[in-house]
C-alpha positions as CSV (number, residue, x, y, z in Angstrom):
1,X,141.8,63.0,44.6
2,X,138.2,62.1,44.2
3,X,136.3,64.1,47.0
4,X,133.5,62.2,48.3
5,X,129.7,63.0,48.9
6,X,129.7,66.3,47.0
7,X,126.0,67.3,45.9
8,X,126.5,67.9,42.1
9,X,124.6,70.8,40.9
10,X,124.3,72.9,37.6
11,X,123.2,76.4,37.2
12,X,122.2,78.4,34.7
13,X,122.0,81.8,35.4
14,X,118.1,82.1,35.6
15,X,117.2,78.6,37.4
16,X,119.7,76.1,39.3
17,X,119.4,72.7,37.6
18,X,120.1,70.2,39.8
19,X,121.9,66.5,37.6
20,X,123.9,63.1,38.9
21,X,127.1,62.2,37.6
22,X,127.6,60.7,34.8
23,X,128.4,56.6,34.1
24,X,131.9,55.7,34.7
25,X,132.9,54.6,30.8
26,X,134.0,56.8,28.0
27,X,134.0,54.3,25.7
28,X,133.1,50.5,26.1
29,X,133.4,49.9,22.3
30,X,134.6,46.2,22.3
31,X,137.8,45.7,22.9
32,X,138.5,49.5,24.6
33,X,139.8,49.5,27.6
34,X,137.1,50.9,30.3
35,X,137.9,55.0,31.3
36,X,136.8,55.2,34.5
37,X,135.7,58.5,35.5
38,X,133.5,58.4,38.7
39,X,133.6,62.4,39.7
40,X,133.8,64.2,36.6
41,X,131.5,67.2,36.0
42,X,128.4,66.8,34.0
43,X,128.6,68.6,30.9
44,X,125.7,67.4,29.3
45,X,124.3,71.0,29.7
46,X,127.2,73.0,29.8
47,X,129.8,71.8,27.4
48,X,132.5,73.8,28.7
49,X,132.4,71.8,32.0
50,X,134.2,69.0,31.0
51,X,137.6,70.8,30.1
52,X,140.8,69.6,32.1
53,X,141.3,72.6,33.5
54,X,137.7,72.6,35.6
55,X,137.5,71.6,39.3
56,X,134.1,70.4,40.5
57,X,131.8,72.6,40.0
58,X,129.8,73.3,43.4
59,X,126.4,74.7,42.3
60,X,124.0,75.6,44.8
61,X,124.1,80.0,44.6
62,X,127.3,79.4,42.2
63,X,127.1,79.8,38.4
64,X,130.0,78.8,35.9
65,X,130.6,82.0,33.5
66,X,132.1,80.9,30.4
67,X,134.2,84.0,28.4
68,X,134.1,82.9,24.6
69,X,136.6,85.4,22.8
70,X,139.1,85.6,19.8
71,X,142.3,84.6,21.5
72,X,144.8,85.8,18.5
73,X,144.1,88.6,16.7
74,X,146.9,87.3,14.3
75,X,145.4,84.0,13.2
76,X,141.9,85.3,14.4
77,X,141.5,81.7,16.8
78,X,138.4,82.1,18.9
79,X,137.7,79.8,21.9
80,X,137.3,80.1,25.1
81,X,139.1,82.5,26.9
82,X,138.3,81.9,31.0
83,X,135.8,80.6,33.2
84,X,134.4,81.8,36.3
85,X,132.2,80.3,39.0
86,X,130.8,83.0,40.6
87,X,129.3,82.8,43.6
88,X,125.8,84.8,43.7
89,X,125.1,85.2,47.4
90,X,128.5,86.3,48.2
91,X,129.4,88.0,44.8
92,X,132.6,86.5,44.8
93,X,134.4,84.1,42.4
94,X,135.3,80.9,43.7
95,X,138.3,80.2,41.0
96,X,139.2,81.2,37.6
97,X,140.1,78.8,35.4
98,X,141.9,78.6,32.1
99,X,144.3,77.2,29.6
100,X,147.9,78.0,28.6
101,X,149.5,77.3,25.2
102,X,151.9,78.2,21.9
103,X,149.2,79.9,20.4
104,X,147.7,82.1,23.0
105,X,150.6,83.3,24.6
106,X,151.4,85.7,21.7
107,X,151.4,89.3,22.5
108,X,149.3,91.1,20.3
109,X,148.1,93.8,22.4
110,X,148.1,95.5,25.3
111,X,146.8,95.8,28.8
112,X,143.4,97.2,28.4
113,X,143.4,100.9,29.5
114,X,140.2,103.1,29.0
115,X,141.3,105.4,31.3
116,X,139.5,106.8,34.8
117,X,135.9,106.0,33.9
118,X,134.9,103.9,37.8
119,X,131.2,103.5,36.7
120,X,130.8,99.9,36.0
121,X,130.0,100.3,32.3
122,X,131.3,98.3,29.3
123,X,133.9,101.3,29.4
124,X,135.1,101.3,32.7
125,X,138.6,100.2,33.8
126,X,136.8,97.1,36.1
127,X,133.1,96.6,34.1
128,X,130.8,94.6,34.9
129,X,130.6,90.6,33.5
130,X,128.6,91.1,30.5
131,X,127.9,87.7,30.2
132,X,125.8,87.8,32.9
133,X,122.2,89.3,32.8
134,X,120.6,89.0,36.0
135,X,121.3,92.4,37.7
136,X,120.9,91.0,40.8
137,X,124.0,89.3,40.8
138,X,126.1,92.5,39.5
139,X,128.2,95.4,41.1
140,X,126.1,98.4,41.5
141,X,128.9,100.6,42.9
142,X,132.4,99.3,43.1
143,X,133.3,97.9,46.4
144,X,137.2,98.1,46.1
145,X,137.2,101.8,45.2
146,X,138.5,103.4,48.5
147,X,139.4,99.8,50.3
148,X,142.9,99.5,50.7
149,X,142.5,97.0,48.6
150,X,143.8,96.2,45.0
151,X,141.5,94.5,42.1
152,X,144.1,91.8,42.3
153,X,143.2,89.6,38.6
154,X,142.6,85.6,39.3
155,X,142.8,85.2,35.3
156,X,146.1,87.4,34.6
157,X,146.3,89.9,31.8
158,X,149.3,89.6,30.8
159,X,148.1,86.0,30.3
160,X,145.5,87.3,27.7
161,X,147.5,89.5,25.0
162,X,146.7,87.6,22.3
163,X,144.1,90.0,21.4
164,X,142.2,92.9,22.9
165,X,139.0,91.2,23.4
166,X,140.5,88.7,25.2
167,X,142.2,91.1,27.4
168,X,139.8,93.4,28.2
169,X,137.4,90.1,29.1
170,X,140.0,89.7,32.4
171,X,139.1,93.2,33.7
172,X,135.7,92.0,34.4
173,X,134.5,92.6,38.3
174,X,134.4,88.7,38.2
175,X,137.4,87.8,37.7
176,X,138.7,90.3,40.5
177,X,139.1,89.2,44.5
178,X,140.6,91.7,47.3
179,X,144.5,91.8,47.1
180,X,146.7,93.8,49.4
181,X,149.5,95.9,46.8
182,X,152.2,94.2,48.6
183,X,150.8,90.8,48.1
184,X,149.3,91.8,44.6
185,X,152.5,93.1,43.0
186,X,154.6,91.2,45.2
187,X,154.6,86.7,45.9
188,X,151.4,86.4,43.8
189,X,153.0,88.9,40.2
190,X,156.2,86.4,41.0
191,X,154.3,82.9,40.9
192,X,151.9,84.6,37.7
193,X,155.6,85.2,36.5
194,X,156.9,81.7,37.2
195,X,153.7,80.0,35.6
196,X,154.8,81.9,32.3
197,X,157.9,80.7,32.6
198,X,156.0,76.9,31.9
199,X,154.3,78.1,29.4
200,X,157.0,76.4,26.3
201,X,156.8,73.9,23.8
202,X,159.8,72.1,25.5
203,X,157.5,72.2,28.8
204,X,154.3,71.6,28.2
205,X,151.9,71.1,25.2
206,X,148.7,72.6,27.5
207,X,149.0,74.1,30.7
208,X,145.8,73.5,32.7
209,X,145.4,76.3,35.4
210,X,142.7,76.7,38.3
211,X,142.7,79.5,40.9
212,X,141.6,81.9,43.1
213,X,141.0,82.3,46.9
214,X,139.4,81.5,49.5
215,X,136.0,82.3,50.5
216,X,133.8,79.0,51.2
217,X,134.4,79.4,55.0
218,X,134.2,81.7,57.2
219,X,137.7,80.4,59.0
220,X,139.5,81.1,55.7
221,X,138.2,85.0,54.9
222,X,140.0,87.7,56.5
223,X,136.9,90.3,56.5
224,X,134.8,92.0,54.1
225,X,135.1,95.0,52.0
226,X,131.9,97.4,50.5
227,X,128.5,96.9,51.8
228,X,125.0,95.9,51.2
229,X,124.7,94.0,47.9
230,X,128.2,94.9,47.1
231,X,130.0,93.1,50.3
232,X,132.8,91.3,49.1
233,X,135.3,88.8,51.2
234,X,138.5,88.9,51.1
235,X,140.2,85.7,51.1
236,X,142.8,85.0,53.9
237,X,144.5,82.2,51.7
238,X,145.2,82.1,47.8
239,X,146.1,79.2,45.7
240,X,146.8,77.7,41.9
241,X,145.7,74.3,41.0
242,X,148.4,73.2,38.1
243,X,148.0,70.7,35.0
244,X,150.9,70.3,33.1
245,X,150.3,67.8,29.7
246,X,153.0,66.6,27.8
247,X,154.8,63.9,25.1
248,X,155.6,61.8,28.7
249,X,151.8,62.5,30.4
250,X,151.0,64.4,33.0
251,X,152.2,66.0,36.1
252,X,150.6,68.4,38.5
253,X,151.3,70.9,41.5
254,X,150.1,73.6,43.5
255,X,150.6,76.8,45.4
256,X,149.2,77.7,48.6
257,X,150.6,81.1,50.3
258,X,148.6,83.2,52.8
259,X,147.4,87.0,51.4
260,X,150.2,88.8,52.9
261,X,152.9,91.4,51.7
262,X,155.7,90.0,50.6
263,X,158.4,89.5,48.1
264,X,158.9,86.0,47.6
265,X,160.9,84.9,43.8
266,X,162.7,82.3,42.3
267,X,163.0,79.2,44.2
268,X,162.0,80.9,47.3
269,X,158.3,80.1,45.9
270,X,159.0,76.2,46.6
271,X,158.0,76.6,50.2
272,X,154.6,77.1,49.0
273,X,154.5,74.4,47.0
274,X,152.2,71.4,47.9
275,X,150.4,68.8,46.2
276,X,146.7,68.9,44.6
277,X,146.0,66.2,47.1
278,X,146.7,68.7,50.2
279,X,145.3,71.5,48.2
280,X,142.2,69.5,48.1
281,X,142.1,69.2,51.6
282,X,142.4,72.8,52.3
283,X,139.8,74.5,50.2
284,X,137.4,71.7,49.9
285,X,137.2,71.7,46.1
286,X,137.9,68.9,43.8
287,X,140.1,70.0,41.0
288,X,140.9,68.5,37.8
289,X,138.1,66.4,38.2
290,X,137.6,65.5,34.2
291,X,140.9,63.3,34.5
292,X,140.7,59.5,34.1
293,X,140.8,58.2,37.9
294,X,143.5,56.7,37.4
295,X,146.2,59.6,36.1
296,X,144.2,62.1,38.9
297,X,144.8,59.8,41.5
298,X,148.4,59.4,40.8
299,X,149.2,63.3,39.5
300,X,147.4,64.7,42.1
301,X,148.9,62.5,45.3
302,X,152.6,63.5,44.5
303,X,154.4,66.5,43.7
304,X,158.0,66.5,42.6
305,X,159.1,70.4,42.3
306,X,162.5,69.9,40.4
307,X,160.2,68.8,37.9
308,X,158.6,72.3,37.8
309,X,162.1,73.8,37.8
310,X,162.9,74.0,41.7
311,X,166.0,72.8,43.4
């Protein structure tokens, strides 16, 4: 769904830069048939931003962290591994977002384990985002140590074996938001699980993946953890914004599920199945954004879940 009077903004990470969308045609060559693109992000600055698997970007204290990295150690492919906007004033991430595909998924390595070092550095279990250099919008102590809380991963690692770099990258303090253990290694480890289930050559060709939780609005956070200039939220609702291409086009879905404990699998996950339409609706972010209007319209209205393997 196109969302409607959204202030587009781009930020680097010393200066926000604020830009208007861009025209509406791809290509008018003569004779090509107009693309019409009315809400896609500008990438005119930031290349990355016009990948299928970015939502709108929303700017304002947000930046978009882009984690280049080789992504199989085997054929040595290096690309982009995730993206992150991060939200500076609430050092929080709004949503992860990546791609899944033949190449990527092998397993190469494994999960990155440096041991008990808590500090923060480049050698730490959870370091801080060394692509970003502004201090100011870094951990300076960890705020999940002695919360309760897990460092529940938005960008899985078991997603990222393809190579060590690209593994360790998903450890970063940016790609974390507050998980209860029962909701961690419970519902959300069996939709991560079902999602790598989609990820085969019969399935898909690329599986476009957004999420994260919520943290926009006060009604959807359940309370902080840490303090000072390391408070964190903790979303009260998480969610995955799904792209699925193919030979026969495109198709899309998404989860929605409340951060609880519990031990949801299988086809009990369709009850928190929903459309990218309603999941639009509910977070207030436009995802898959860089589609033609025309196939995000359509993908993201309806959501059929025996075609994503559900009865």
């Amino acid at each position: 769904m196109r969302m409607k009077k959204i202030l587009i903004t781009l930020l680097t990470i010393a200066l926000p830069i604020a830009f208007t969308a861009c025209g509406s045609d791809d290509d008018d060559s003569p004779g090509t048939p107009t693309v019409v693109n009315n809400n896609k992000n500008n990438a005119s600055l930031q290349p990355e931003l016009a990948r299928l698997e970015f939502p709108k970007v929303k700017g304002g204290a947000s930046i978009v962290v882009v984690h280049n990295a080789i992504l199989n150690s085997r054929t040595n492919e290096r690309g982009v591994n995730y993206c992150t906007e991060w939200d500076t004033q609430k050092m929080s991430q709004r949503w992860s977002c990546y791609q899944m595909y033949e190449s990527i998924k092998d397993g190469n390595t494994t999960r990155y384990n440096p041991g008990t070092n808590t500090t923060l550095t480049p050698t730490s279990q959870y370091p801080n985002d060394e692509y970003i250099t502004n201090s100011s919008y870094l951990f300076s102590t960890d705020p999940y140590r002695g919360s309760g809380y897990d460092h529940g991963h938005i960008c899985p690692s078991a997603d990222r074996l393809g190579s060590a770099e690209a593994n360790r990258q998903t450890f970063y303090m940016t790609n974390m938001q507050p998980q209860v253990n029962g909701f961690n290694a419970g519902t959300w480890q069996y939709m991560e699980n079902m999602m790598r289930t989609w990820n085969r050559n019969d399935f898909r060709d690329t599986l476009y993946v957004c999420k994260g939780g919520t943290i926009d609005s006060e009604a959807n956070i359940a309370g902080y953890i840490g303090s000072g200039s390391n408070r964190i939220p903790v979303p009260k609702y998480f969610y995955m914004a799904l792209l699925c291409k193919n030979a026969q086009g495109y198709k899309a879905m998404a989860f929605w599920i409340q951060h609880k404990a519990g031990n949801d699998d299988g086809q009990a996950l369709k009850q928190y199945v929903i459309s990218i339409d309603e999941l639009e609706q509910k977070t207030g972010i436009d995802f898959f954004c860089n589609l033609p209007d025309d196939i995000e319209e359509r993908v993201e209205s309806n959501v059929a879940p025996n075609a994503w393997g559900f009865k």
